[in-house]
C-alpha positions as CSV (number, residue, x, y, z in Angstrom):
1,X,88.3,82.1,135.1
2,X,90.5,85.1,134.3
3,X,93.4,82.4,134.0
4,X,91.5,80.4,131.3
5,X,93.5,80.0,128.1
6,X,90.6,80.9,126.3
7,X,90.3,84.1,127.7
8,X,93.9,85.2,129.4
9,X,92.6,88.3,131.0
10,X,95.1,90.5,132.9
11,X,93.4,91.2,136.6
12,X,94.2,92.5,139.8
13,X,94.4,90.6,142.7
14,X,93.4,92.2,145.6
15,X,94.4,90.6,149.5
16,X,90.7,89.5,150.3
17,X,91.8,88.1,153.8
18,X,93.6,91.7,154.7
19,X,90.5,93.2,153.5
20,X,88.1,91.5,155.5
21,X,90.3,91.4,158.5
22,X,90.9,95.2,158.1
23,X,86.8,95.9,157.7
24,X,86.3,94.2,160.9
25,X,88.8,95.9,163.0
26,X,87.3,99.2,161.2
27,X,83.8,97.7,162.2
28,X,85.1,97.6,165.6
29,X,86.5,101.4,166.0
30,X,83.0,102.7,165.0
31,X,81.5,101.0,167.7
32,X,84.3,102.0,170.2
33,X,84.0,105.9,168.8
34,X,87.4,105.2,167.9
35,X,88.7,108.4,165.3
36,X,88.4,107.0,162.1
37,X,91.1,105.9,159.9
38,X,92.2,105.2,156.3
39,X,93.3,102.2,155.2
40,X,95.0,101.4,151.9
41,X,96.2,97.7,151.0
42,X,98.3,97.0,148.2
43,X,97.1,94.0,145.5
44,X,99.3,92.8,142.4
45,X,98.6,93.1,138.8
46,X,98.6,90.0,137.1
47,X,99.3,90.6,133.8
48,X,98.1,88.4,131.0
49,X,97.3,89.2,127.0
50,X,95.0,91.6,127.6
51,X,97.2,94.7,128.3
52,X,100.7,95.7,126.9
């Protein structure tokens, strides 16, 4: 919808697969008492008209 001609709005796309894989293995170190950890993913801007 964001790609729409009519509206052209600049998003971010974010890696839902990573995401859901990494919440699972996450998911999976709490039940193990594993020490917890951060994770930080990197998405891409898509830039449209909406920004400059």
């Amino acid at each position: 919808m964001a790609s729409w001609p009519s509206h052209a709005l600049s998003t971010w796309a974010q890696p839902i697969e990573q995401m859901v894989n990494e919440t699972i293995d996450l998911m999976l170190s709490e039940i193990n008492r594993s020490k917890p950890r951060k994770v930080t993913l990197n998405g891409t801007f898509i830039h449209r008209k909406t920004t400059r």
